[in-house]
TORSEVO-180200 format. One record per residue: residue number from 1; residue in three letters; x, y, z of N, C-alpha, C, O in turn. Coordinates in Angstrom, 1 decimal. Layout:
REM residues N
@n:NUM, res:ALA, nu:X, nv:Y, nw:Z, cau:X, cav:Y, caw:Z, cu:X, cv:Y, cw:Z, ou:X, ov:Y, ow:Z .
...
***
This chain:
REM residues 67
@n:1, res:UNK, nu:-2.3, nv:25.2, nw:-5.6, cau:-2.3, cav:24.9, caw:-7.1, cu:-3.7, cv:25.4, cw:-7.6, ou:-4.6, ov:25.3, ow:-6.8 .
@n:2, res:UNK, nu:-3.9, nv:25.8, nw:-8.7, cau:-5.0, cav:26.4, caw:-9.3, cu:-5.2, cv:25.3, cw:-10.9, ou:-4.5, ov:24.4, ow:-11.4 .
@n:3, res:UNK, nu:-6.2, nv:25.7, nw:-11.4, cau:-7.2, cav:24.6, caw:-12.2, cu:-6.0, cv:25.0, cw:-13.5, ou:-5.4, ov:24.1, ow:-14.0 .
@n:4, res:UNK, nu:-5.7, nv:26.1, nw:-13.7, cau:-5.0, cav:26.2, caw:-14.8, cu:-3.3, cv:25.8, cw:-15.0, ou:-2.6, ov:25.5, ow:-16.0 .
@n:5, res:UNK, nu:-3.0, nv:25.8, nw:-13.7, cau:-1.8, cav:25.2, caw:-13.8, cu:-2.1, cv:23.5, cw:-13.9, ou:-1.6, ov:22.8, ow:-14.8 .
@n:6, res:UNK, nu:-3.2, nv:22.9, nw:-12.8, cau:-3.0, cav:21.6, caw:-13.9, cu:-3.9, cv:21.3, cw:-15.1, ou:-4.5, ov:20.2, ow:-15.1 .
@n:7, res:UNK, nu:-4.0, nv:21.9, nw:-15.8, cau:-4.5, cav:22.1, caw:-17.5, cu:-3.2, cv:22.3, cw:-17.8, ou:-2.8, ov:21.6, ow:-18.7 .
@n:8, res:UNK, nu:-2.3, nv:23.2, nw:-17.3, cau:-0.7, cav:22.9, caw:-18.0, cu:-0.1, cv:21.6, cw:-17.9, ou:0.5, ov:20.9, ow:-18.7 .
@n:9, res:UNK, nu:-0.3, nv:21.4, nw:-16.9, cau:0.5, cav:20.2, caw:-16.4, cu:0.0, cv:18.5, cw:-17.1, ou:0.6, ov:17.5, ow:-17.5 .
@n:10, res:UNK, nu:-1.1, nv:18.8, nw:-17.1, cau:-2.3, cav:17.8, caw:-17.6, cu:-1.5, cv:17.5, cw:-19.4, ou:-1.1, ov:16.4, ow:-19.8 .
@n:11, res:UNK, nu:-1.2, nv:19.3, nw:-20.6, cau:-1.1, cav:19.2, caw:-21.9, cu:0.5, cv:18.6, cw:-21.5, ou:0.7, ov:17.5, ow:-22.0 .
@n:12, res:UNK, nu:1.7, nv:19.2, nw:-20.6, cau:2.8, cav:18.6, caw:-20.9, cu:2.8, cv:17.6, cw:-20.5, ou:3.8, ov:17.1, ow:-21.0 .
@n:13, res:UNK, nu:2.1, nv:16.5, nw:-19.6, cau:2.1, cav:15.0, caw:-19.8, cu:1.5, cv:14.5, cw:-20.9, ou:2.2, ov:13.6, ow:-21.4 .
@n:14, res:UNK, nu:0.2, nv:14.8, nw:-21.6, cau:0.0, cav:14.3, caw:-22.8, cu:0.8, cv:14.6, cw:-24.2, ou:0.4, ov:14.2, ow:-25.3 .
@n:15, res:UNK, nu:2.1, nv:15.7, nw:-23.9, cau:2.7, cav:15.4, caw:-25.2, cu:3.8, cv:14.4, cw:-24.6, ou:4.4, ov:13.7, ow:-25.5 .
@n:16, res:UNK, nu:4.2, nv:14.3, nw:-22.9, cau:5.0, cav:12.9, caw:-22.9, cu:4.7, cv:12.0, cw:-23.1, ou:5.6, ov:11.2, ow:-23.5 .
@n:17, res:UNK, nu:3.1, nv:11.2, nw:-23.1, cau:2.9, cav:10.1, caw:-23.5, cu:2.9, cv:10.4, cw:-25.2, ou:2.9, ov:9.5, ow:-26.1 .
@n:18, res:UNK, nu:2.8, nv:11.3, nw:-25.4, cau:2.5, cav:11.3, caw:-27.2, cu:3.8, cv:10.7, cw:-27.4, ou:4.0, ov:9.5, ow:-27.8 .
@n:19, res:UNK, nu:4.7, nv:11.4, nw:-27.2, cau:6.6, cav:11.3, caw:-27.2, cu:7.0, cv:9.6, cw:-26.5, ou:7.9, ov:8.9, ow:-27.0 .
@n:20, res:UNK, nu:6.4, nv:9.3, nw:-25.4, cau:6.8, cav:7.9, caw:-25.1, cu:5.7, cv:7.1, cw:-26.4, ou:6.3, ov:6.6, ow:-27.4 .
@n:21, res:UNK, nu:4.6, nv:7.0, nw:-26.3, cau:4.5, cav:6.1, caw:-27.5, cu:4.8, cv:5.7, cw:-28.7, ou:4.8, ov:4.6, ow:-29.2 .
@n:22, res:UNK, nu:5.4, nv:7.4, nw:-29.3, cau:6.1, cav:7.0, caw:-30.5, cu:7.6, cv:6.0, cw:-30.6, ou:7.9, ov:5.2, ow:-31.4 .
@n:23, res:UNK, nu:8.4, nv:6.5, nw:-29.2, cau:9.6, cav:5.5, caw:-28.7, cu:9.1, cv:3.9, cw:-28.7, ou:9.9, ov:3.0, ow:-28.9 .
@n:24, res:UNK, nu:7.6, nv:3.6, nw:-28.2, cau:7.3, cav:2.3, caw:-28.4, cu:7.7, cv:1.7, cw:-29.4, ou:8.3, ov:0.6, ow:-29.4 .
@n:25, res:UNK, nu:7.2, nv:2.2, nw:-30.5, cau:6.9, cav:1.8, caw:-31.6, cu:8.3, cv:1.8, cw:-32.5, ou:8.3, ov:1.2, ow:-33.5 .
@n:26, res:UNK, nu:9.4, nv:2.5, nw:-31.9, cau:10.3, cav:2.0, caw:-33.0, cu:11.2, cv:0.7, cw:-32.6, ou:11.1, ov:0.3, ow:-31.4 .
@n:27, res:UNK, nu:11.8, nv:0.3, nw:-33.2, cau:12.5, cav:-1.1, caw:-33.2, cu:13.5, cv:-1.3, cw:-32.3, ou:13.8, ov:-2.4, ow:-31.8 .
@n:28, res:UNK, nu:14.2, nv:0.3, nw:-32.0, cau:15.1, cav:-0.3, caw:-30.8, cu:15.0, cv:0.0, cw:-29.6, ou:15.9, ov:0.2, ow:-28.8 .
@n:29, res:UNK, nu:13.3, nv:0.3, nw:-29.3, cau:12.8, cav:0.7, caw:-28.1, cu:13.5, cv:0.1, cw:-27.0, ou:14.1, ov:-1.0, ow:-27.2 .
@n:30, res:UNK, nu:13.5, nv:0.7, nw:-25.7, cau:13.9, cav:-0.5, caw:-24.6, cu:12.9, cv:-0.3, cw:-23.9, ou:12.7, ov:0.8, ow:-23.4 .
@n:31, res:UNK, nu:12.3, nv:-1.2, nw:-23.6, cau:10.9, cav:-1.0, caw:-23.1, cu:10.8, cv:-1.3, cw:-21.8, ou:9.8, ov:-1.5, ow:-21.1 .
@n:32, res:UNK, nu:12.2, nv:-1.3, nw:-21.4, cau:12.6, cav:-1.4, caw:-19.5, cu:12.5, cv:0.2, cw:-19.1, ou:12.5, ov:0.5, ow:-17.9 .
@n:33, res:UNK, nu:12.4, nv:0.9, nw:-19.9, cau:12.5, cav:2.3, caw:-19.7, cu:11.2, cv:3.2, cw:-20.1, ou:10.8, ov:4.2, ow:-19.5 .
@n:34, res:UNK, nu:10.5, nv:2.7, nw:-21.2, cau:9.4, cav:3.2, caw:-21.8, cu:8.5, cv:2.9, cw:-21.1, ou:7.8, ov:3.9, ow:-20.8 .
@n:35, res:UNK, nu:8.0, nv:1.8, nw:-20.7, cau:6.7, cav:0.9, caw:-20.5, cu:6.7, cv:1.6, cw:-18.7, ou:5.6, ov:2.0, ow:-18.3 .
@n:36, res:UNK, nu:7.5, nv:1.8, nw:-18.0, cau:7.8, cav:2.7, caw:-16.9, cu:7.6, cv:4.3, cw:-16.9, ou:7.4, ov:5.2, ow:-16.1 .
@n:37, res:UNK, nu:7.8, nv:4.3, nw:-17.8, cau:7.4, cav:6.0, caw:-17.8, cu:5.8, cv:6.2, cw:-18.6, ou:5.5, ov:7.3, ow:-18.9 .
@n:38, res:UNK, nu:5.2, nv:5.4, nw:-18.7, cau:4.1, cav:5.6, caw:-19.4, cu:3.1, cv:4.9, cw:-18.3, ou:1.9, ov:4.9, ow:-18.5 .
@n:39, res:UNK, nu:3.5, nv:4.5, nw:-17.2, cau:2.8, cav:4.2, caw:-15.8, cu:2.8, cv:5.4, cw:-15.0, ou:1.8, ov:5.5, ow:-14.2 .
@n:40, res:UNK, nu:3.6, nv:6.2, nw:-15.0, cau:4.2, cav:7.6, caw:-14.3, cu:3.7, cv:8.1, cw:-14.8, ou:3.2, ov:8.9, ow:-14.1 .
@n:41, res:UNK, nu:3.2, nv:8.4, nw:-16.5, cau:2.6, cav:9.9, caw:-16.7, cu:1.3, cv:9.3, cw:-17.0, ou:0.6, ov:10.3, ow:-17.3 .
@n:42, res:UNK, nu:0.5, nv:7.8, nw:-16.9, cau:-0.6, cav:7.6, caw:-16.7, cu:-0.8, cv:7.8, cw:-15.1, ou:-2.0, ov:7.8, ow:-14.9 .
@n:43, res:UNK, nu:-0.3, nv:7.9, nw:-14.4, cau:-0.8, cav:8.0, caw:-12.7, cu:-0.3, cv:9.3, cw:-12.8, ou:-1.0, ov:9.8, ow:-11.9 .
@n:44, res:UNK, nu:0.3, nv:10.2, nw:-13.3, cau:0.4, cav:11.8, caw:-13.0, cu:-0.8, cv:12.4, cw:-13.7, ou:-1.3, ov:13.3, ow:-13.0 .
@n:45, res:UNK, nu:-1.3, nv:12.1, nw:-15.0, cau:-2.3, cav:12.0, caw:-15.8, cu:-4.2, cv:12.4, cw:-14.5, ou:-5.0, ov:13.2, ow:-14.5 .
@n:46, res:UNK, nu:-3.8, nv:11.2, nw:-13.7, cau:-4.5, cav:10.8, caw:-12.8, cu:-5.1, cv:11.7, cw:-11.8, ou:-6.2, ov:12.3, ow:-11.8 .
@n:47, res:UNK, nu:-4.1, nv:11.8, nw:-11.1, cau:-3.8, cav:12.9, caw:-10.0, cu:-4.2, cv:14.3, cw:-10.8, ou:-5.2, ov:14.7, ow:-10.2 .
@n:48, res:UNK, nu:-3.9, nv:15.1, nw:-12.0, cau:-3.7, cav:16.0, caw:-12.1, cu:-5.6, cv:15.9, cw:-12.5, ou:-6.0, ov:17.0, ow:-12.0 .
@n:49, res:UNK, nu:-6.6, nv:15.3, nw:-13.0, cau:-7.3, cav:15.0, caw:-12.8, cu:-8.1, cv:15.4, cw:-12.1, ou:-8.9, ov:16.4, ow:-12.1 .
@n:50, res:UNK, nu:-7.9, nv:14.4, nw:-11.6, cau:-8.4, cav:14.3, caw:-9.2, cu:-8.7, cv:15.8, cw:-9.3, ou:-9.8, ov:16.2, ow:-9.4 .
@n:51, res:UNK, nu:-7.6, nv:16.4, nw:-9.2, cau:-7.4, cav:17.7, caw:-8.8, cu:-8.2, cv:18.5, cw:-9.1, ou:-8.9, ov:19.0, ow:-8.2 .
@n:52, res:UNK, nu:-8.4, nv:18.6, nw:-10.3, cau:-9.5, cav:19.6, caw:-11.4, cu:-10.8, cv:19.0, cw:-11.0, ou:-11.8, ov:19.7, ow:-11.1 .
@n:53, res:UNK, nu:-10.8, nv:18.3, nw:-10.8, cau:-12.2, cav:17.6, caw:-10.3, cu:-12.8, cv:18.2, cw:-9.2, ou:-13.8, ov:18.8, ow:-9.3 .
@n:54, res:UNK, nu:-11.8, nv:18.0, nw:-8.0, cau:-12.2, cav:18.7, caw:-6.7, cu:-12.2, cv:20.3, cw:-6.7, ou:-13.2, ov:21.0, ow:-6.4 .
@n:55, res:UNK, nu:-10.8, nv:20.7, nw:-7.2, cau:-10.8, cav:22.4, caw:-7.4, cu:-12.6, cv:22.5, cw:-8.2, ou:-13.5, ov:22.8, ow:-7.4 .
@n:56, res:UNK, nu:-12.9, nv:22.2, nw:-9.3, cau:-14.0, cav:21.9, caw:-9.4, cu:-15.7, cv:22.2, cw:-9.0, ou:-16.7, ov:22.9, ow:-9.4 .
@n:57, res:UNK, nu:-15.5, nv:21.1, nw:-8.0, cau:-16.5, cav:21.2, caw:-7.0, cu:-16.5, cv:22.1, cw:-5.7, ou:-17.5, ov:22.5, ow:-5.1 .
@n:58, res:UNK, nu:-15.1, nv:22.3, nw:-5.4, cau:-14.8, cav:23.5, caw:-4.6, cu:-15.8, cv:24.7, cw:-4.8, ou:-16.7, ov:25.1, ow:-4.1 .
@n:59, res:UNK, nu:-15.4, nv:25.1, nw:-6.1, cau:-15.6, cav:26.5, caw:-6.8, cu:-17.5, cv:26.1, cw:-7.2, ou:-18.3, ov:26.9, ow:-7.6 .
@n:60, res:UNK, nu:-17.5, nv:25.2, nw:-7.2, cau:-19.2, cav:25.0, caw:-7.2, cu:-20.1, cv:25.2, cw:-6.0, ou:-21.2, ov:25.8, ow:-6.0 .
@n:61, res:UNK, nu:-19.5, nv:24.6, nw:-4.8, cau:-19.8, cav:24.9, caw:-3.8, cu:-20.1, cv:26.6, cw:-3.2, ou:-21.1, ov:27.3, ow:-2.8 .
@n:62, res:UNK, nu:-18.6, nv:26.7, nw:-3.6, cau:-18.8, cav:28.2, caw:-3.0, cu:-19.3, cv:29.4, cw:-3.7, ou:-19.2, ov:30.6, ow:-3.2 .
@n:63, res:UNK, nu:-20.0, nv:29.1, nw:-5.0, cau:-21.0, cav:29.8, caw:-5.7, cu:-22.4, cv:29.5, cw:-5.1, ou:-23.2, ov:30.4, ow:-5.0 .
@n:64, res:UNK, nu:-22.7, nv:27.8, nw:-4.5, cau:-23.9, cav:27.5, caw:-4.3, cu:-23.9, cv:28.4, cw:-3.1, ou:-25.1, ov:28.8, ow:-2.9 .
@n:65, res:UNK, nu:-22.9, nv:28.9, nw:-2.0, cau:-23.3, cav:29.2, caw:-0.6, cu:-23.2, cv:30.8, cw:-1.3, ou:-23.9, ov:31.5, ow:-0.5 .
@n:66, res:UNK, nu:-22.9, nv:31.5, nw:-2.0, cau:-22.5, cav:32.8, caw:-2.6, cu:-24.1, cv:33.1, cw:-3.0, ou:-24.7, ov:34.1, ow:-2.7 .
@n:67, res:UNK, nu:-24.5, nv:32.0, nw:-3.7, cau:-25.9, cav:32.7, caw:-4.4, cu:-27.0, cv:32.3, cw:-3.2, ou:-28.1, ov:32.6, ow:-3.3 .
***
């Protein structure tokens, strides 16, 4: 996996939590279903993260041993 695929991955979970919070908020939410999936794309959120973090420091590394 590369930094830009999760920058993809990273924007299509933040328009699912955009899309699950607005389901919160209407009246006949079922929130057996919502409040579950907004744990999943907060821990996918997470991970995808993590990731970019280390790819990251990877690619920092191997400029520091480069230069």
């Amino acid at each position: 996996m590369n930094i830009s695929s999760n920058i993809s991955s990273l924007q299509t979970n933040q328009s699912f939590l955009n899309t699950t919070a607005q389901n919160i908020q209407k009246p006949s939410a079922e929130l057996t279903k919502e409040i579950p999936n907004l744990i999943v794309a907060d821990k996918t959120a997470a991970v995808n993260v993590s990731a970019i973090k280390t790819q990251d420091e990877m690619i920092g590394s191997l400029l520091d041993i480069k230069a």
